[in-house]
LUMTIDREN-339221 format. One record per residue (C-alpha): x, y negated, z negated. Coordinates in Angstrom, 2 decimals. Layout:
<atoms>
(atom (X, Y, Z))
...
</atoms>
This chain:
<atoms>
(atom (-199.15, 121.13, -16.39))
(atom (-196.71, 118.19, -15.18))
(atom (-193.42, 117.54, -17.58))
(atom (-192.84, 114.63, -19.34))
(atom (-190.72, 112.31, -17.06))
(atom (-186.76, 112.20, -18.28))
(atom (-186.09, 109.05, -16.34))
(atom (-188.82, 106.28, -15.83))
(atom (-188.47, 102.50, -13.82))
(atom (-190.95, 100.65, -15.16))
(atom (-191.54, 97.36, -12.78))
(atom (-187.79, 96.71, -12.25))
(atom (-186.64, 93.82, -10.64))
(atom (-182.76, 92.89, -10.10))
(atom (-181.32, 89.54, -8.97))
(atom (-177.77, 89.44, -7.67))
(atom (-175.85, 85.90, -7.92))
(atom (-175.18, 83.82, -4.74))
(atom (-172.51, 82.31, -3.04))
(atom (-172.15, 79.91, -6.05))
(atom (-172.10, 80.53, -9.97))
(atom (-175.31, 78.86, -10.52))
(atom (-178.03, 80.39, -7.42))
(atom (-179.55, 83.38, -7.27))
(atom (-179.44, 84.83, -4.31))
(atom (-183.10, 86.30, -4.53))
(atom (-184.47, 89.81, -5.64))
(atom (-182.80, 93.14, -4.68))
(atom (-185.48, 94.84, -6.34))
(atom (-189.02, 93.79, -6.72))
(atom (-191.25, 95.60, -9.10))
(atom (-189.95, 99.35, -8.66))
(atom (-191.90, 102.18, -10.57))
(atom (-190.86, 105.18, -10.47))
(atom (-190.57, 108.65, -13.04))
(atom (-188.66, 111.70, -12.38))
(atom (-189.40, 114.87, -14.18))
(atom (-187.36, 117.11, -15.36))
(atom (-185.43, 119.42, -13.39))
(atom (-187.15, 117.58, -10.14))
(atom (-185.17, 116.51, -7.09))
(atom (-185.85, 113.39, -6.02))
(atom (-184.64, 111.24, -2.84))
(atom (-184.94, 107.76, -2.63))
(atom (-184.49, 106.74, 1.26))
(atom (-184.18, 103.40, 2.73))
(atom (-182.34, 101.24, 5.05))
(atom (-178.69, 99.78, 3.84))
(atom (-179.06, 97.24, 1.50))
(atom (-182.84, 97.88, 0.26))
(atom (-181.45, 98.63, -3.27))
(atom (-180.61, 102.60, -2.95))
(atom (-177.42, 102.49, -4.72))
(atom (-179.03, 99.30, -7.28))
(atom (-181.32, 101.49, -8.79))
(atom (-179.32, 104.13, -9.24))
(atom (-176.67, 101.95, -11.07))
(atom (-179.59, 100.77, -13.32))
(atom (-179.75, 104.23, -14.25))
(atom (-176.80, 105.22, -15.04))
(atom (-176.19, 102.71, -16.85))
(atom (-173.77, 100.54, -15.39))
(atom (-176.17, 97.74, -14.65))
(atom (-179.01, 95.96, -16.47))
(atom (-182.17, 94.98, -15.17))
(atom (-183.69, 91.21, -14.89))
(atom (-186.77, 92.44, -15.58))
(atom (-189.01, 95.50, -16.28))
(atom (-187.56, 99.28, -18.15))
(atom (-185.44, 101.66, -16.87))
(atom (-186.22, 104.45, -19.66))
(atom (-184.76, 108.00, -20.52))
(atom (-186.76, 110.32, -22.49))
(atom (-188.78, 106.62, -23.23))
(atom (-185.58, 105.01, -24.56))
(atom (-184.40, 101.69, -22.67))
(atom (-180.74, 102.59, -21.14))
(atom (-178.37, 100.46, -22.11))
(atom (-175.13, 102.02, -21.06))
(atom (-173.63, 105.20, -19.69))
(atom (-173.71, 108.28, -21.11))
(atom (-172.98, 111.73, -20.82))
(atom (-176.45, 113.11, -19.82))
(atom (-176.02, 111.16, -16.64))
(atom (-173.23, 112.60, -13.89))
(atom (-172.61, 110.14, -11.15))
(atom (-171.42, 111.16, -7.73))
(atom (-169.93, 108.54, -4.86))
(atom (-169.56, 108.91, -1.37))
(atom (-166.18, 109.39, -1.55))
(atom (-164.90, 111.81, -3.55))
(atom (-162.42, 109.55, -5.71))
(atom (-160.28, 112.75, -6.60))
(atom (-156.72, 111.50, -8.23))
(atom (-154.17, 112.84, -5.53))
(atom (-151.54, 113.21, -8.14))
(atom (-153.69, 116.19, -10.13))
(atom (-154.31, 119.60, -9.19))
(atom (-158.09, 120.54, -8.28))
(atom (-158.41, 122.09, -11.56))
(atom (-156.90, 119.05, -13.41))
(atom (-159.44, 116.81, -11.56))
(atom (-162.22, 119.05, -12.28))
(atom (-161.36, 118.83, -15.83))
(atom (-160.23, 115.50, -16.28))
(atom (-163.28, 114.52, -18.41))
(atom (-163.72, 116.83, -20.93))
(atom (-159.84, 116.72, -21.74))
(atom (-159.80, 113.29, -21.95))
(atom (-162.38, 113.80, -24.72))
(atom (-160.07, 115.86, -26.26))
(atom (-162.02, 119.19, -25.95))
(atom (-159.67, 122.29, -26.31))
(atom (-158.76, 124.70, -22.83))
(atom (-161.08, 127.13, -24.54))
(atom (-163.78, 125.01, -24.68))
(atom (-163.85, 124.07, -21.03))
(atom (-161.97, 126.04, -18.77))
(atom (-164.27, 128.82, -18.94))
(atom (-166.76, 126.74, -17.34))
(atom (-164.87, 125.13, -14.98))
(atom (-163.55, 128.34, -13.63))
(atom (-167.59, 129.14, -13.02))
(atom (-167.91, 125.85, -10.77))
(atom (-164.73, 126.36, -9.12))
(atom (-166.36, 129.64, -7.84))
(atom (-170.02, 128.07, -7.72))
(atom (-168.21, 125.50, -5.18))
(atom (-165.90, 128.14, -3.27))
(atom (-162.43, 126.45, -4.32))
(atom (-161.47, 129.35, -6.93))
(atom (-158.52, 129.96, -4.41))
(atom (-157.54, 126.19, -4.13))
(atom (-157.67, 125.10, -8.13))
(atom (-154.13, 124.84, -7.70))
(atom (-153.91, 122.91, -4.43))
(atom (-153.70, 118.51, -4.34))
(atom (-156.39, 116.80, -2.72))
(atom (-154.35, 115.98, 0.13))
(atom (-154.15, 119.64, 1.20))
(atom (-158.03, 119.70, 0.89))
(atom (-160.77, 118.94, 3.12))
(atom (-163.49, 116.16, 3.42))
(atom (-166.03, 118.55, 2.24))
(atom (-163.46, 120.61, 0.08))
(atom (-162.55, 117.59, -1.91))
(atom (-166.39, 116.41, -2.33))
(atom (-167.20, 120.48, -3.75))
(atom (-164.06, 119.47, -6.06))
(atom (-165.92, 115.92, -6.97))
(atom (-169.09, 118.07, -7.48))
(atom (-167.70, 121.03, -10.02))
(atom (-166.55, 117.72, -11.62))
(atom (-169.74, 116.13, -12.23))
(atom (-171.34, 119.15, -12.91))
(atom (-168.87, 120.17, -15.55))
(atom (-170.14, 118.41, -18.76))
(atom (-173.64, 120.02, -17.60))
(atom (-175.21, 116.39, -17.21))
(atom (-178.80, 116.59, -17.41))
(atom (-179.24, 114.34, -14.76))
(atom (-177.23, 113.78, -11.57))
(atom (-177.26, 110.67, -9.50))
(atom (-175.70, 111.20, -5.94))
(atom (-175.19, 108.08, -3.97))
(atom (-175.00, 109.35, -0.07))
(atom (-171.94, 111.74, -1.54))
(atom (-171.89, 113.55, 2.14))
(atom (-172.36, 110.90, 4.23))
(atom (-168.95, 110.76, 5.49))
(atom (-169.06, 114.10, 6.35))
(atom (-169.17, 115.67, 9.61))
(atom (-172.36, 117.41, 10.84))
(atom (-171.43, 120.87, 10.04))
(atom (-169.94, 120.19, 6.60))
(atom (-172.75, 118.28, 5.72))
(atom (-175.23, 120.99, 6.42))
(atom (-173.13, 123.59, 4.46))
(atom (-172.87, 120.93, 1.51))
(atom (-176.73, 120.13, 1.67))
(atom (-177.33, 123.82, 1.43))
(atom (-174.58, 124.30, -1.74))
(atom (-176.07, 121.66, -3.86))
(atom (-179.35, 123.51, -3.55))
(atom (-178.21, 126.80, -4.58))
(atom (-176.11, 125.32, -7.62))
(atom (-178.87, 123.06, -8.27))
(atom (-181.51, 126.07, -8.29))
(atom (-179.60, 127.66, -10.58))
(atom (-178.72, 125.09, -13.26))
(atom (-182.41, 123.02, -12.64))
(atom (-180.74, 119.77, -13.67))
(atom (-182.46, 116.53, -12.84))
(atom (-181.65, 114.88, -9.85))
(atom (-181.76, 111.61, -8.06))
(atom (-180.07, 111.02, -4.33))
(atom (-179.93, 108.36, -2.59))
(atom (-180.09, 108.94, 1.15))
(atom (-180.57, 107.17, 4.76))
(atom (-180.87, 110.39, 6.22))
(atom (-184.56, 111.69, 7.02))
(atom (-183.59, 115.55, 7.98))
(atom (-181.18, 115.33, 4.29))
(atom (-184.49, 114.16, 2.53))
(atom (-186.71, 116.78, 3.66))
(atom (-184.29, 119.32, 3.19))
(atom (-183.21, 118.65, -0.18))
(atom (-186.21, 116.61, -2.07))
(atom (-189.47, 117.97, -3.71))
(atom (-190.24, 114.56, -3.19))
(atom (-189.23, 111.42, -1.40))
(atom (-189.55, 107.90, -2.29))
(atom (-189.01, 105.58, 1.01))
(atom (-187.86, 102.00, 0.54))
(atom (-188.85, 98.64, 1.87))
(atom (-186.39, 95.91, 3.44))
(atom (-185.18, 93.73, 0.50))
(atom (-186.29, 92.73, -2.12))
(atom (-186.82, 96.92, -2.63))
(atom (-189.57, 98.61, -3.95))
(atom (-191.06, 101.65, -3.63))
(atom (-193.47, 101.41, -0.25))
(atom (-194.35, 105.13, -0.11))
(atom (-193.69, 108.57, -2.02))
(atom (-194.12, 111.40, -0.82))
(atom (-194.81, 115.37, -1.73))
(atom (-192.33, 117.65, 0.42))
(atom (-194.41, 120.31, 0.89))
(atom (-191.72, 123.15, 1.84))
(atom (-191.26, 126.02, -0.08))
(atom (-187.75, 127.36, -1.34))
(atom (-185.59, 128.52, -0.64))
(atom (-184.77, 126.78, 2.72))
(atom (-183.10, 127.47, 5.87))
(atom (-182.52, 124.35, 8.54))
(atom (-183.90, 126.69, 11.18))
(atom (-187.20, 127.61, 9.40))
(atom (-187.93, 123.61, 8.74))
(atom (-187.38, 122.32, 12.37))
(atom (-189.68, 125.61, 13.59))
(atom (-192.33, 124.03, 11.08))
(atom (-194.62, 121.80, 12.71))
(atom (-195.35, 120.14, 9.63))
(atom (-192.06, 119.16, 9.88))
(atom (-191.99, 117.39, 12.87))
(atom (-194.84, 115.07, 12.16))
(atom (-193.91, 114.67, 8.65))
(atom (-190.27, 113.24, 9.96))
(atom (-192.26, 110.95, 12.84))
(atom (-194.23, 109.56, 9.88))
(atom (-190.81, 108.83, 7.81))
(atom (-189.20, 107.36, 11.11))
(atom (-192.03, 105.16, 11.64))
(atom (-191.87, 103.66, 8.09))
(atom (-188.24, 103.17, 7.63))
(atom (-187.74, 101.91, 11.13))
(atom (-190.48, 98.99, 10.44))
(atom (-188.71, 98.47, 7.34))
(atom (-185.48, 98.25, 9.20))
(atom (-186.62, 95.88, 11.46))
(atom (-187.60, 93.51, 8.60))
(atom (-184.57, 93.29, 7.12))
(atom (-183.01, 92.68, 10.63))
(atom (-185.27, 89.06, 11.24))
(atom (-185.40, 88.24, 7.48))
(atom (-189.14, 89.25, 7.32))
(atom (-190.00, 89.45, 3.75))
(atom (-191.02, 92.80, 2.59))
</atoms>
């Protein structure tokens, strides 16, 4: 039996001013539909500029659509709100603050008590590996140190849904893997809802139950996909899988097209 869907894009479409106050300078999005269920891990892969990181701003909150829904639980968002962790690329740690100060940041700003939250921030400190560095500054940290910090942080006020926009793809190859392969153990432990924006076809497949590729702009949703690999999963077990391969050529083929539209002008 399917579950209800959590988060829902009902024929979204987003404009984004032009060079002057008064044009338009035509749709990001173009009637995007879309539901994730929860506790699913979703990808949404595309080209730059298809509207990855729009849509994902529509659902946390910090944007409105033009037109269409962008629903939780079948309520129109509106705003922010705690069920919904964000993520960035970059990390966005403050440098003066300790790891464990950063980590915290948000539920002491709410005024929650030590006792209330450093219990569970001392279980994501060791979830993430940086139980021996909660005392360090992010300058003596890392790329991929500081981003498990910016993780234990989102995860802290146990969002029910996490939106990750490309949050390791600064990272070198190596670190990458290793963080690919730590946000599926955490997330196969605490099942929360995900959505992850990605240009990366081996980071879709390895992560996703299911990927949603992107046309050139305006974006939309051009194909979705079932990943069809079992968990849990190793790198080496995926490439060995033939389904692999010609599931990836398939991907390639459809977001290089879509690349090449958006590198003419050819509308989507």
């Amino acid at each position: 039996m399917s579950l209800p869907p959590r988060i829902s894009l009902q024929r979204v479409c987003k404009q984004f001013a032009g060079p002057t106050s008064a044009a338009l300078d035509g749709d990001v999005l173009r009637d995007v539909s879309f539901v994730l269920s929860a506790g699913e891990f979703v990808c949404l892969l595309g080209a730059s500029g298809c509207g990855k990181s729009t849509i994902l701003n529509l659902v946390a909150g910090f944007d409105q659509a033009d037109r269409g829904e962008v629903l939780l639980d079948g309520r129109p968002i509106h705003a922010p709100g705690p069920e919904r962790g964000m993520v960035f690329q970059q990390p966005t740690l403050f440098p003066w603050l300790s790891v464990r100060d950063n980590v915290t940041f948000g539920p002491r700003m709410s005024g929650q008590t030590a006792q209330q939250y450093l219990p569970d921030a001392e279980r994501y400190l060791r979830l993430v590996g940086l139980q021996d560095f909660a005392e360090h500054f992010p300058w003596q940290l890392s790329g991929g140190m500081r981003q498990r910090a910016a993780l234990a942080r989102a995860w802290l006020p146990n969002p029910e849904i996490l939106l990750m926009d490309e949050p390791f793809g600064a990272l070198d190859a190596q670190t990458r893997l290793a963080m690919q392969e730590l946000l599926t153990t955490i997330w196969q432990t605490i099942q929360t809802t995900i959505l992850f924006v990605t240009h990366d076809i081996d980071e879709a497949l390895f992560l996703a139950d299911r990927v949603l590729i992107m046309s050139a702009r305006p974006g939309r949703i051009r194909e979705e996909l079932q990943v069809p690999f079992e968990r849990p999963r190793s790198l080496e077990d995926l490439v060995a899988d033939p389904r692999y391969g010609q599931l990836k050529r398939n991907i390639l083929h459809v977001v290089r097209e879509e690349a090449a539209k958006s590198l003419v002008g050819e509308p989507a």
